[in-house]
TORVEXNU-962521 format. One record per residue (C-alpha): residue in one letter; x negated, y negated, z. Coordinates in steps of 0.02 Angstrom, whole numbers, plus 50000, padded with zeros to 5 digits. Example, Ala and Ser with C-alpha at 12.3 -4.5 7.8 and 13.67 -1.06 7.14 Angstrom:
2
A493855022550390;S493165005350357;
END
This chain:
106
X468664858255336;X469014871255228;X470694875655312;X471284857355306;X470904857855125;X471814874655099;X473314867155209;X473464851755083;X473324863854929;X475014872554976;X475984855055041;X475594849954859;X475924865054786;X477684864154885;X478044847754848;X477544849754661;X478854863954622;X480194854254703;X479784839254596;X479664852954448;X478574841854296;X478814828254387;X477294815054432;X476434824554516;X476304837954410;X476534833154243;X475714837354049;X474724852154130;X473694840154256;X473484846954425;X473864841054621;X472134847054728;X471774858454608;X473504867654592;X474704867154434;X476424866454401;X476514886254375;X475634889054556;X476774878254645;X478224885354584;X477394902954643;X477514896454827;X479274885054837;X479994900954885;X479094901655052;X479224885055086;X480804878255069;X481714871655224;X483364876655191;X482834895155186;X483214905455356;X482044919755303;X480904913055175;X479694928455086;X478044929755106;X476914920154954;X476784931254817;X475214936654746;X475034921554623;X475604910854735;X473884917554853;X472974915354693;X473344898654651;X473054894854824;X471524903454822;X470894892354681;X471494876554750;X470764859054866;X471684860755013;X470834845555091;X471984836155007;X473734840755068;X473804834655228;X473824817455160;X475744821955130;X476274828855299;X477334815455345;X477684809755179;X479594808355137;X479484820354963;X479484832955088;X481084830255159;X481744826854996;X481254841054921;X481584852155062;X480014858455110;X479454864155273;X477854855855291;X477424869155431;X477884886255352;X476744877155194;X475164874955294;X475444894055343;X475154899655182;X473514900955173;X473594911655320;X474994921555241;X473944925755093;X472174929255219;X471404915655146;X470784903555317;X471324904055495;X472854892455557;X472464873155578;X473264855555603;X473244841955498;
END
């Protein structure tokens, strides 16, 4: 459980820096526990249209660290991720990337 929530933690932190203060992260309110400042610390690794993405930085670990990653999956197949070009897959690595839980599926 704990890995499904950390895997929904970084889709939403994904999908909130490529919506920027957008609704889902708007006015300092936060997506599964992330805010706008720790999503934008992992759109880097995430996007789609990135051959070689970096690794998550350190706040980008952090905010994913302090976030409800049960959450995220709920927007695997959602189309904001397309839109926003985000790689749902390289986002539920994260996590992993950072050593904070083991790999798992939605």
């Amino acid at each position: 459980m704990e890995g499904y929530a950390k895997l929904m933690i970084v889709t939403m932190v994904v999908a909130g820096l490529a919506l920027g203060s957008g609704p889902m992260v708007a006015n300092g309110q936060k997506v599964c526990g992330m805010n706008k400042e720790g999503f934008k610390a992992c759109q880097p690794s995430v996007t789609a249209g990135n051959p070689s993405p970096p690794p998550p930085s350190a706040a980008c670990c952090m905010a994913l660290d302090e976030a409800d990653l049960t959450c995220l999956c709920f927007f695997k197949n959602s189309k904001w991720m397309n839109d926003y070009g985000i790689d749902f897959n390289r986002a539920k690595n994260l996590p992993v990337q950072c050593n904070l839980a083991k790999s798992f599926n939605c």
